[in-house]
N, C-alpha and C positions, 0 to 999 in steps of 0.2 A: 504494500500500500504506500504511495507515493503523496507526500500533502506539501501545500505549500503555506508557509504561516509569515504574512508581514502586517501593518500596522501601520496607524499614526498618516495618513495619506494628507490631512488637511489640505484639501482642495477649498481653494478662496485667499490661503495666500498670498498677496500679488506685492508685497515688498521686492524693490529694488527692480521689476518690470514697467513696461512700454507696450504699449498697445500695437498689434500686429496690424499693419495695416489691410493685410490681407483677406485673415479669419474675422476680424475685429476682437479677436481676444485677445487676453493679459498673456504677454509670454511668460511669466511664470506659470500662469494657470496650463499654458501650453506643455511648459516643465512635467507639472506633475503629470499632466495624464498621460507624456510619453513614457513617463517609469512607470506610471498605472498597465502603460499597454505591451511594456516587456516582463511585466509579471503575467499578464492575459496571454499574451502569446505565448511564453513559455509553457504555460497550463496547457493548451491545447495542444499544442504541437508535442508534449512530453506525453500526453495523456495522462494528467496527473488525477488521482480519485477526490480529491476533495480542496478547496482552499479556505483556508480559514483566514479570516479578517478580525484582529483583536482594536477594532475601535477608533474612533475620531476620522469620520470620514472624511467631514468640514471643517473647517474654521471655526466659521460660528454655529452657532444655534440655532439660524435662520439664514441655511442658505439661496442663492439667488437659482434662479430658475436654470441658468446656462449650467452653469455648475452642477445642479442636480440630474440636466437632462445627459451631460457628459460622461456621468457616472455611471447611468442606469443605461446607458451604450454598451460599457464593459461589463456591468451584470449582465445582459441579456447576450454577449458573447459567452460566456461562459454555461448561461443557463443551455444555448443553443447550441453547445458540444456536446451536453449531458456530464458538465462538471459540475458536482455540487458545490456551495459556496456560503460556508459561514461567517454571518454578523454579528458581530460584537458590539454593545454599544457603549461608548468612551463618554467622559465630561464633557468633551465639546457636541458630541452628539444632543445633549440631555434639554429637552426645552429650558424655558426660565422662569415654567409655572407649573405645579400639579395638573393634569389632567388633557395637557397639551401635546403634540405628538413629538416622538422624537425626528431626528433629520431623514432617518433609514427605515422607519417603520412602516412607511409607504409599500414594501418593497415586501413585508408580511403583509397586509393588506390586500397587494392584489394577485398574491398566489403564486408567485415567479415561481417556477417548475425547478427545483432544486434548489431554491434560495432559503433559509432559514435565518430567522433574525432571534437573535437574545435579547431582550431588555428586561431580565430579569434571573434570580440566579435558578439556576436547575440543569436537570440531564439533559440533551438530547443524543439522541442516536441517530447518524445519517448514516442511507445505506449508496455505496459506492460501488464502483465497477470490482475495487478490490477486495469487501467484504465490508461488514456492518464497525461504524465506528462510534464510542460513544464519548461526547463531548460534554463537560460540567462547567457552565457557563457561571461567569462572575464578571457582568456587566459595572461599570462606575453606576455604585449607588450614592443615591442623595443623603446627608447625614438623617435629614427628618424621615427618612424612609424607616433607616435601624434604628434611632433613637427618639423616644417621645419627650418632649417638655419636662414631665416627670423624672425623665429618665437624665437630662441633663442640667437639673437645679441645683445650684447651689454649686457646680462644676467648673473650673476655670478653663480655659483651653485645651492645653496639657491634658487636663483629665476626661473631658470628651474625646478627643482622640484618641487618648488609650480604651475607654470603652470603645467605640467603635472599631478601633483594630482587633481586641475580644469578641466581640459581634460580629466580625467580616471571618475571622480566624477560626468560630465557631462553624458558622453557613461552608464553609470549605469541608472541613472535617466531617459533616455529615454529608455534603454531597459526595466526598471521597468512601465514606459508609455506604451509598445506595447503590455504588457503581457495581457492575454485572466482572468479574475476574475475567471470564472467559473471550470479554473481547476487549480489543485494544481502548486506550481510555487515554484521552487528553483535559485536559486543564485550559480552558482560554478564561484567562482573569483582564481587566484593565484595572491595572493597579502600580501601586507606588511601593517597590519593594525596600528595604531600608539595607541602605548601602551600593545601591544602583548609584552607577556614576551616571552627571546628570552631563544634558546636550543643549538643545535650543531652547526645548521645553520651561528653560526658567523663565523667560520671557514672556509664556505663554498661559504660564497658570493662571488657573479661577480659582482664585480665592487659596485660603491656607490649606490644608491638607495632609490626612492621616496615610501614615506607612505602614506597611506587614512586616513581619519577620521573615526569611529566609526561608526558618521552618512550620512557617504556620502554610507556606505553598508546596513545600518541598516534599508530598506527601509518596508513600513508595506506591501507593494505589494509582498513581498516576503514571503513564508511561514515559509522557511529557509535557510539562507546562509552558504554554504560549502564553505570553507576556507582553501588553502591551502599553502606553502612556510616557514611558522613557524615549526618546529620541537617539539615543546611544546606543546602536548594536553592543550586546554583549551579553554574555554565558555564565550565569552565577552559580548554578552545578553542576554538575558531570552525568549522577546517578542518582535520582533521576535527574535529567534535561532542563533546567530551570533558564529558559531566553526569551529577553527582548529581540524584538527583530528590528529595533530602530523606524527612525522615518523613511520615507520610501524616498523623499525627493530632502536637498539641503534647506533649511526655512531661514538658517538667517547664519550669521560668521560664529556661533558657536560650535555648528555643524562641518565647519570648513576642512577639518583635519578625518574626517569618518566618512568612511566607505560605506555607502544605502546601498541598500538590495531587499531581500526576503531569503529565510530558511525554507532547504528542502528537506521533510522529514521520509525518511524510508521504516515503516516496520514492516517486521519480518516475523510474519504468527505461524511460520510453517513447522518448525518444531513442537511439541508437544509438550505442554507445560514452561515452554521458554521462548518468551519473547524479546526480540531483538529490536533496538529503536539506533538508529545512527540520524546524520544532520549535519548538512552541509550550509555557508553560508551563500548566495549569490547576487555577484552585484549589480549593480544598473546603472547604466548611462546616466550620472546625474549631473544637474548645471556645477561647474565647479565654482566656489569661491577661494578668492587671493587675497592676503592681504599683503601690501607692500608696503614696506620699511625704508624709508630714506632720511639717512642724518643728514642734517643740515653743520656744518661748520662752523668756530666763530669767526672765522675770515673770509666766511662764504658771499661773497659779494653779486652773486647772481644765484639763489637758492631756486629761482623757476627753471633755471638751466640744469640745475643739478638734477630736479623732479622730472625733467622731458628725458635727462637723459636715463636716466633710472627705469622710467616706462620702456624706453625704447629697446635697452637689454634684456626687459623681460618680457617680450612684447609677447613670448609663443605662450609662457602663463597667462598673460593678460586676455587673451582671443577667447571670445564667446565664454570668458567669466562674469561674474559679480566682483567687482573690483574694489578695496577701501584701501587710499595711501593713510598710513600712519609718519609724521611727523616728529623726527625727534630734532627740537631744537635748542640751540644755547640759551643761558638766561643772557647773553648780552653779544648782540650782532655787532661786530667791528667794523664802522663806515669811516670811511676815509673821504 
């Protein structure tokens, strides 16, 4: 069974783009959906059995129609291979009222022929070309969701969040209790593991926010936990499999140094009492970002000459990047 597991897409970023005079679109929006469509294409052309999507499809909360129709482009490729395709729903997903839809829920609504969406924690089992998979979904919940009034009186910060990580650490444990042994079983959480190194995401938060432990996910009943909300690809266990798969496209210069793509997970149920899970990482075409460093001298008497020429040495980084010169200057310019 072949899955592919990435995250954090945030389509409606358009920082540091210009409108395409061609499409009329934002080339960054043009960015991400090109990594959107070499994780799609990969899927079909691999024949992969399932792909799981761990959360924040958009930006906001409320995204624009273009944006939505460009998405539900690549669900409906994928639906029309006969790839299944799991939704996860992240904080950015989440309206900004009780009772209001989320961004991807449309998408349960009108049935989409192998699409399943989470917005809420529990099993599902999808069944795949490769055999039946089951998935214990742990959508971004609202704090008023797990915790009542009652429940956080007389609480400072600090201690709301440690209950609610008790609460989130509980709903794990017993969904890792319901699961069936005999088929394979993943974990897709959107969560904030503690000790995750952090990427663009800091920029990005809503609001303050409670972290898990390490081993309140790391449970053995899980094959492997997909991880999503951190923007930093990276691997916190071994056995089992505890990853983020990062952002799919760069969002802004904290991303500048990390390699986007998506994990491919391989399990192997053919043995008998013994299952095998490997995972590879894969990358994608992303827009790169530069940042360029140029000192300025105190005898520098033409400092625009020193910055053209500084461009022009790096002109083959410069090409079809996101560019920010950084400035390092004297505290006192020698004129003569």
């Amino acid at each position: 069974m072949k899955i592919i597991h990435f995250a954090d897409l945030h389509l409606g970023v358009e920082t540091y783009g210009h409108i395409n005079p061609e499409t009329g679109l934002s080339s960054r929006l043009e960015d991400y959906l090109k990594a959107l469509d070499q994780v799609v294409e990969y899927a079909v052309d691999n024949k992969v059995d399932l792909v799981l999507f761990c959360g924040d499809a958009y930006k906001t909360r409320e995204p624009g129609q273009t944006q939505q129709r460009e998405f539900a482009k690549r669900i409906k490729r994928l639906s029309a291979a006969g790839i299944p395709l799991f939704l996860l729903i992240g904080n950015h997903d989440l309206p900004n009222a009780l009772g209001r839809a989320t961004t991807i829920e449309i998408f349960d609504t009108l049935s989409i022929p192998g699409v399943t969406v989470a917005n809420r924690p529990g099993i599902h089992q999808i069944k795949t070309r490769g055999g039946t998979i089951q998935i214990a979904a742990l959508p971004w919940v609202r704090r008023s969701t797990l915790l009542t009034r009652e429940d956080t009186r007389n609480l400072d910060f600090n201690q709301i969040n440690e209950r609610l990580q008790q609460t989130l650490t509980g709903i794990i444990a017993q969904l890792a209790s319901k699961l069936d042994p005999s088929l394979p079983s993943i974990l897709a959480a959107h969560v904030w593991v503690l000790n995750a190194s952090l990427g663009s995401e800091k920029s990005m938060s809503i609001g303050q926010e409670h972290m898990l432990l390490l081993s309140s996910v790391a449970l053995p009943a899980f094959d492997y936990i997909a991880l999503g909300h951190i923007h930093k690809r990276q691997v916190l266990n071994q056995n089992p499999p505890v990853i983020y798969s990062g952002s799919l496209e760069r969002l802004d210069f904290g991303d500048e140094h990390d390699e986007k793509g998506f994990y491919l997970i391989e399990v192997d149920d053919s043995a008998i009492g013994q299952r095998k899970v490997s995972f590879d990482f894969h990358p994608v075409e992303a827009r790169r970002f530069f940042s360029l460093t140029v000192d300025i001298g105190p005898l520098d008497l033409d400092p625009t000459s020193t910055i053209l020429k500084a461009i022009e040495l790096n002109q083959n980084k410069i090409n079809n990047a996101v560019v920010r010169i950084d400035l390092n200057l004297p505290d006192v310019l020698s004129i003569s």
